[in-house]
C-alpha positions as CSV (number, residue, x, y, z in Angstrom):
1,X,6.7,-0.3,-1.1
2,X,9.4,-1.1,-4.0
3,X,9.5,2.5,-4.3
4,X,10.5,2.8,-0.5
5,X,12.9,0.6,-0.9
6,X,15.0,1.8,-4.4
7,X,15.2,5.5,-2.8
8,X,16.9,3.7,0.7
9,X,18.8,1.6,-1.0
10,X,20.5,4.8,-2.6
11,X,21.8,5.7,1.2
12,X,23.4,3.1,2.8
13,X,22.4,4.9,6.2
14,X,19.0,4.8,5.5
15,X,19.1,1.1,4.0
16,X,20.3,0.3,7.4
17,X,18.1,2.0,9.3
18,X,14.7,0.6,7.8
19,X,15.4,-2.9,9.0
20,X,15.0,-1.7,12.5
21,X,12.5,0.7,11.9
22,X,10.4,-1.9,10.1
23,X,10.4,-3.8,13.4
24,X,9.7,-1.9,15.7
25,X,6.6,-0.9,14.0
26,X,5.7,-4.1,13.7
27,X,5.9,-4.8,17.2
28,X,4.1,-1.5,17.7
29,X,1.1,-2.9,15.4
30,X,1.2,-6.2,17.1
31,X,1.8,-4.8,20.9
32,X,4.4,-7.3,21.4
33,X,5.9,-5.0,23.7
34,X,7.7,-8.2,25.4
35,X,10.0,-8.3,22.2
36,X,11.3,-4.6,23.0
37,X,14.2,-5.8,25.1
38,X,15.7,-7.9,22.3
39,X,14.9,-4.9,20.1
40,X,17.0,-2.6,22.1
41,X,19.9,-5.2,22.6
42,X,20.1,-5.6,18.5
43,X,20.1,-1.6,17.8
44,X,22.6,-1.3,20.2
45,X,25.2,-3.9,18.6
46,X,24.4,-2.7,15.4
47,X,25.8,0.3,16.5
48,X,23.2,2.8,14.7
49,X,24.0,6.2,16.2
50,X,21.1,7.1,14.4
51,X,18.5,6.2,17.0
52,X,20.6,6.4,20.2
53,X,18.6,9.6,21.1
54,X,14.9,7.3,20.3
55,X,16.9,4.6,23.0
56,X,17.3,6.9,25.4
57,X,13.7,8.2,25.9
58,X,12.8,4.5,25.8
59,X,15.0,4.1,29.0
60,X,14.4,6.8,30.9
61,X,10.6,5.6,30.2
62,X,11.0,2.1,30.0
63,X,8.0,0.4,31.7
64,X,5.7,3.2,30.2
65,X,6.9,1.8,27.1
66,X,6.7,-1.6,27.4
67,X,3.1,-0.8,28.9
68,X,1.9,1.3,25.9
69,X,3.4,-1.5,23.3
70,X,1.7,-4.6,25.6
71,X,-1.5,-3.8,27.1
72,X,-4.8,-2.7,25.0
73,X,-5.8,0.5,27.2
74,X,-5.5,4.0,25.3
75,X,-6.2,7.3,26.2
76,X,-6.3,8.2,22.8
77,X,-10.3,9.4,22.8
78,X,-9.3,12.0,25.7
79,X,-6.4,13.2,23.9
80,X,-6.7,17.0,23.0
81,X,-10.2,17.2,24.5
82,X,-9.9,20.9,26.8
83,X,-13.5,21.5,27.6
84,X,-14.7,21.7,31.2
C-alpha cells in the first residue's frame, strides 16, 4: 500500500484522484449504495475532469447503480454461461 501511495504522490493528478477512487470502492465493498449521491456531489465540486466520463454512465444508469451497490442479488454465476 505505501508503495501505492509514493508512486501517486509523484503525480499530483493521480494523488488527487485516489481519494475518490478509494471511496467509491469502499462503498462498492460495503454496498452502501445510499452514500453514492454524496459521492457524485463531492467529484463534481472537486472538479476532477478525470472521471466525468465514469459520472455520466452512472447517470444515464442511475437506479441500476444504486441497485447493484445496495441490494445482495448478482447475476454473477450466469455470467458468460452460453450453453443451451
Amino acid at each position: 500500500m505505501r508503495r501505492n501511495r509514493i508512486r501517486c504522490a509523484a503525480c499530483p493528478e493521480m494523488t488527487r484522484l485516489a481519494g475518490p477512487v478509494r471511496e467509491f470502492a469502499e462503498i462498492m465493498a460495503q454496498r452502501r449504495g445510499t452514500e453514492l449521491d454524496f459521492w457524485i456531489k463531492q467529484v463534481r465540486e472537486a472538479g476532477l475532469v478525470e472521471l466525468g466520463p465514469f459520472l455520466r454512465g452512472l447517470d444515464q444508469d442511475y437506479d441500476a447503480a444504486v441497485a447493484g451497490l445496495t441490494l445482495p442479488y448478482t447475476n454473477g454465476p450466469c455470467e458468460g454461461v452460453n450453453t443451451i
